[in-house]
C-alpha positions as CSV (number, residue, x, y, z in Angstrom):
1,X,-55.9,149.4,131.3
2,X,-57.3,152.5,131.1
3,X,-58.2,155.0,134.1
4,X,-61.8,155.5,132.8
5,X,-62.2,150.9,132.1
6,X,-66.0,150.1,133.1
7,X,-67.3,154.2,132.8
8,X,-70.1,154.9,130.7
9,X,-70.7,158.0,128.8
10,X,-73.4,159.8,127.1
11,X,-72.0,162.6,124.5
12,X,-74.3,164.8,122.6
13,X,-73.6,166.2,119.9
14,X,-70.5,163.2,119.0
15,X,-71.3,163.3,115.0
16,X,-68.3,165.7,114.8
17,X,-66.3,168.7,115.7
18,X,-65.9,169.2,119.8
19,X,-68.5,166.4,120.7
20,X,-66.2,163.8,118.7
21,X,-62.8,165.0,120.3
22,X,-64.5,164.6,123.5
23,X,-65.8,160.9,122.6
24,X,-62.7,160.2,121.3
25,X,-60.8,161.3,124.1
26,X,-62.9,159.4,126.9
27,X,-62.1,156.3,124.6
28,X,-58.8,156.4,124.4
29,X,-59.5,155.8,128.6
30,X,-61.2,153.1,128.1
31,X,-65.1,154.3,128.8
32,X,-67.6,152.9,126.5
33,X,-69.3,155.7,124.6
34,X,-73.0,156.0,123.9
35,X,-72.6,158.6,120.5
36,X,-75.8,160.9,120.2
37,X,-76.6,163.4,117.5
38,X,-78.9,163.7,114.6
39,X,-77.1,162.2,111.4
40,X,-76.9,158.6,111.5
41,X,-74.0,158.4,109.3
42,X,-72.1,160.7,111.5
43,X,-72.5,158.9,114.6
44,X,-71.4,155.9,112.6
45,X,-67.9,157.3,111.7
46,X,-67.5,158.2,115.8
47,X,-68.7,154.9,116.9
48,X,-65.7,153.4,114.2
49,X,-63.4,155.9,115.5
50,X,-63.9,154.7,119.1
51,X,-63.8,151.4,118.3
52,X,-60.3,151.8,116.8
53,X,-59.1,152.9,120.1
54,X,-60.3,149.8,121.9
55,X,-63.9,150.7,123.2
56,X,-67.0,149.8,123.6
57,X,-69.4,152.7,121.2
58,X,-73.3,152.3,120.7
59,X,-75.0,155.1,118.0
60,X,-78.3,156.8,119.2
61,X,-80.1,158.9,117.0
62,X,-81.9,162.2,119.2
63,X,-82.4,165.5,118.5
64,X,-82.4,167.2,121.6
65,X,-85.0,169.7,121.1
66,X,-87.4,166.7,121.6
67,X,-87.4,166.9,125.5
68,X,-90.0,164.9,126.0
69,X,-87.7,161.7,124.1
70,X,-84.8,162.1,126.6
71,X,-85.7,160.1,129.2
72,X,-86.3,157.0,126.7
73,X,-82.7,157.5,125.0
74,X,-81.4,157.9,128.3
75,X,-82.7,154.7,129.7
76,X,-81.8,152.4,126.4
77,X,-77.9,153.9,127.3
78,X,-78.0,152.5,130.3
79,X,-80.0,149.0,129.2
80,X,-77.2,148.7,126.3
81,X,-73.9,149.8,129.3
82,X,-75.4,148.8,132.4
83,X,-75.3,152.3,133.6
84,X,-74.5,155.8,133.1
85,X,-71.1,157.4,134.3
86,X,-70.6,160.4,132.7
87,X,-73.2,163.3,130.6
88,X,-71.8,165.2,128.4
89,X,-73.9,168.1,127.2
90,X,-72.4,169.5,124.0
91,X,-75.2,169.7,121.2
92,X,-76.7,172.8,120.7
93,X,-78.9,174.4,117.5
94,X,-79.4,178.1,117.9
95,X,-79.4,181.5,116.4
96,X,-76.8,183.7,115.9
97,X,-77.5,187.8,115.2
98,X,-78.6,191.0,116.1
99,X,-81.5,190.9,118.6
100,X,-83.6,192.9,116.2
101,X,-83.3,190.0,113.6
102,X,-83.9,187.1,115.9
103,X,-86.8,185.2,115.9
104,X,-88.4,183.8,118.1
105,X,-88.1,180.8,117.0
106,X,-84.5,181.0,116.8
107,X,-84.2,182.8,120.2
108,X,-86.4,179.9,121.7
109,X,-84.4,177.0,120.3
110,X,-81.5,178.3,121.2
111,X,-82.6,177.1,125.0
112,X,-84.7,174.2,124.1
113,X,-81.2,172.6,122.3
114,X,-78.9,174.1,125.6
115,X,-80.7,174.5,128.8
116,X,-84.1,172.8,128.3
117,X,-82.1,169.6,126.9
118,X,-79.4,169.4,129.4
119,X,-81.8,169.5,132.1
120,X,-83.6,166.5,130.2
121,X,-80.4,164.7,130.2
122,X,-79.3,165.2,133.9
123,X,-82.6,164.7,135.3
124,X,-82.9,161.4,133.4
125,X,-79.5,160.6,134.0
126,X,-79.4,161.3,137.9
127,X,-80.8,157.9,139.4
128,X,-78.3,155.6,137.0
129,X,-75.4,158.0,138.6
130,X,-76.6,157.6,142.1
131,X,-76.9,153.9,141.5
132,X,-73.4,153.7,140.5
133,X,-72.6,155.4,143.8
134,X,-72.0,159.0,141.5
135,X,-71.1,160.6,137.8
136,X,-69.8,163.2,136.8
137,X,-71.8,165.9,134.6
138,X,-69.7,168.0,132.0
139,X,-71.9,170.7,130.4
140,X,-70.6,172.9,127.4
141,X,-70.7,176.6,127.7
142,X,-68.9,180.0,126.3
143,X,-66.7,182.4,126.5
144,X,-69.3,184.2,124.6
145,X,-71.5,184.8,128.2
146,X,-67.7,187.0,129.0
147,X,-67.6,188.5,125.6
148,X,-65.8,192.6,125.5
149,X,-68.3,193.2,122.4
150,X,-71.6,190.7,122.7
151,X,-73.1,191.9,119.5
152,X,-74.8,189.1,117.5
153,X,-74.3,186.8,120.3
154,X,-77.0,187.8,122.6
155,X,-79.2,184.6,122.4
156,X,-75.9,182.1,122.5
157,X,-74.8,184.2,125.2
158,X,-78.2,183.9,127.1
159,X,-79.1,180.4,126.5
160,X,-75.2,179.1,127.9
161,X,-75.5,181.5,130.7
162,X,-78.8,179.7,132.0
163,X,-77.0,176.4,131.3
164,X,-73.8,177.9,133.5
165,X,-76.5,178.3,136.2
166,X,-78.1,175.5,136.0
167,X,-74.8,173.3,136.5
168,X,-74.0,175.2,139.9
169,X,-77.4,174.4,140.9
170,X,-76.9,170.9,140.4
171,X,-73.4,170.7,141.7
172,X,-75.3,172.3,145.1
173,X,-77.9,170.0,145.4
174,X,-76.6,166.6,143.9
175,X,-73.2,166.7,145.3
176,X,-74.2,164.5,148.5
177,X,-75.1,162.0,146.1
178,X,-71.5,161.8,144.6
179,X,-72.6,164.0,141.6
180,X,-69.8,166.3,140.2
181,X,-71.4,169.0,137.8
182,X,-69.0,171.3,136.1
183,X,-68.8,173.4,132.4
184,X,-66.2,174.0,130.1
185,X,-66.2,177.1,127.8
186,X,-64.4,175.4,125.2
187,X,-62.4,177.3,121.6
188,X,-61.8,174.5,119.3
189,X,-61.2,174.1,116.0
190,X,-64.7,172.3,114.4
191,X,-65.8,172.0,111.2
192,X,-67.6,175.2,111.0
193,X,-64.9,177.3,112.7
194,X,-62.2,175.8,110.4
195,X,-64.5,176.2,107.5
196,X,-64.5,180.1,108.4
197,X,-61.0,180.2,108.9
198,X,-60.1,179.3,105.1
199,X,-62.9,181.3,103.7
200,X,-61.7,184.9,105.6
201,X,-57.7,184.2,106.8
202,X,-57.0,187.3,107.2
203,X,-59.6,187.7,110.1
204,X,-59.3,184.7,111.1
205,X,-55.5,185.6,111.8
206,X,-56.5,188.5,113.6
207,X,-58.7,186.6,116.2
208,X,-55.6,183.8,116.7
209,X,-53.7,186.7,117.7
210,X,-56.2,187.5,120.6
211,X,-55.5,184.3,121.7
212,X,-52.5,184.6,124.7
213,X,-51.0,180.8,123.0
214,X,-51.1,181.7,120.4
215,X,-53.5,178.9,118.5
216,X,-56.9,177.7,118.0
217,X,-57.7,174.1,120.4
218,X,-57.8,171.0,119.4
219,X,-61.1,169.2,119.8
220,X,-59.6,166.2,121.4
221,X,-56.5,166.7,122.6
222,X,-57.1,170.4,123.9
223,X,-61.0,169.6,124.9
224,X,-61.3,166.1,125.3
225,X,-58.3,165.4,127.0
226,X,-59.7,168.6,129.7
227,X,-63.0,166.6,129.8
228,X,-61.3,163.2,130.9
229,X,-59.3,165.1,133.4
230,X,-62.0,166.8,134.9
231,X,-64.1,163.8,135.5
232,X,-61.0,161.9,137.2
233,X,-61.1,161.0,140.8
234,X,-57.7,163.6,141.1
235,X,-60.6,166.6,140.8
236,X,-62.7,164.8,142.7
237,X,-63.2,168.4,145.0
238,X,-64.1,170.0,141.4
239,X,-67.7,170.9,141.0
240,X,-70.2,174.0,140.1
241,X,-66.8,175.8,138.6
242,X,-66.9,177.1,134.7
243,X,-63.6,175.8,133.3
244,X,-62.0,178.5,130.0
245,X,-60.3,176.2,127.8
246,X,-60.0,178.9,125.2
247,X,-56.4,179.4,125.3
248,X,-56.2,182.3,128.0
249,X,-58.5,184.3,125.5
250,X,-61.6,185.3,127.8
251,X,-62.2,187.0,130.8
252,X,-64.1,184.9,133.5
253,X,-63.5,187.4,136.7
């Protein structure tokens, strides 16, 4: 048995990296996982991994720059599990750079993927949470927004900050109906961070040491383990708070 048996959860963004180790890691607590992202084949090796840990995992294909689809994928969740438990917002698609090169394009996506979506998600989300008498809401931010030198990070750093925002707001205003909103600022070792770590060790040696333990996270036993103790009933007082899980390396004063 398993402290999370008959949840449900929606995770965006599950194909890989952070979004997996959080999948993974609500699995291994028994809630069935309803694995979103963009690359069919990706969500297929989640959906096997959390069926090796005993769970119930459904593969939805969305890109969540397409707003206006939420509602729909949101709704087939809950038709496939019965309900919806627990929203995850971890995808995100935007630009990275000096503001000078950024286009807008890039700028604008970066908040139709973050903000824009999320908002999608919790909105359509909302009424199968109240129906289950509440949910919990977990939306990924950075430690970027706190960054000493925010060069090339501006529009990351922007888009999470609105995201940040928009979590308190809903924590506020949905907590009577049993609605916990929180974000994480997570610093995990994905595929494109560990990618960059072999291609420039040296530097990537220097940022470890800025961390105060001294490592890089885990994506699901450093994340996704946070994530399934956040959304137990022991934090059930927890909501509208940003979480660090960066190893102690950010500044959230």
């Amino acid at each position: 048995m398993g402290s999370l048996d008959g949840k449900v959860a929606i995770v965006t963004g599950a194909g890989q990296g952070v979004g997996q180790g959080i999948a993974l890691a609500l699995a291994s607590e028994g809630a069935a996982i309803a694995v979103l992202g963009r690359t069919a084949a990706k969500l297929e090796t989640t959906c096997g991994l959390v069926r090796e840990r005993g769970a119930d995992a459904e593969p939805f294909a969305c890109d969540v720059a397409d707003t206006d689809a939420i509602p729909g994928v949101v709704d087939a969740v809950a038709g496939r599990f019965g309900g919806v438990d627990i929203l995850v917002n971890n995808a995100y698609s935007g630009g990275f750079g000096p503001l000078l090169e950024m286009s807008d394009e890039k700028f604008q996506r970066g908040f139709r993927t973050g903000p824009f979506a999320a908002f999608a998600f919790m909105k359509a989300c909302h009424p199968h949470m109240k129906a289950r008498g509440g949910g919990n809401i977990i939306n990924l931010v950075t430690s970027a927004m706190v960054r000493w030198d925010p060069t090339t990070y501006g529009a990351y750093a922007a888009a999470k900050q609105a995201l940040r925002s928009l979590t308190r707001t809903a924590a506020a205003e949905w907590g009577p109906d049993g609605i916990r909103a929180n974000s994480i600022a997570p610093h995990a070792l994905s595929p494109g961070l560990k990618r960059w770590t072999e291609a420039f060790p040296e530097a990537a040696e220097e940022f470890r040491k800025t961390i105060p333990l001294g490592y890089i996270g885990d994506c699901e036993e450093d994340i996704g383990n946070a994530v399934v103790a956040l959304v137990q009933p022991a934090l059930r007082y927890l909501t509208g708070a940003t979480v660090p899980l960066d190893g102690g390396q950010a500044h959230f004063g």
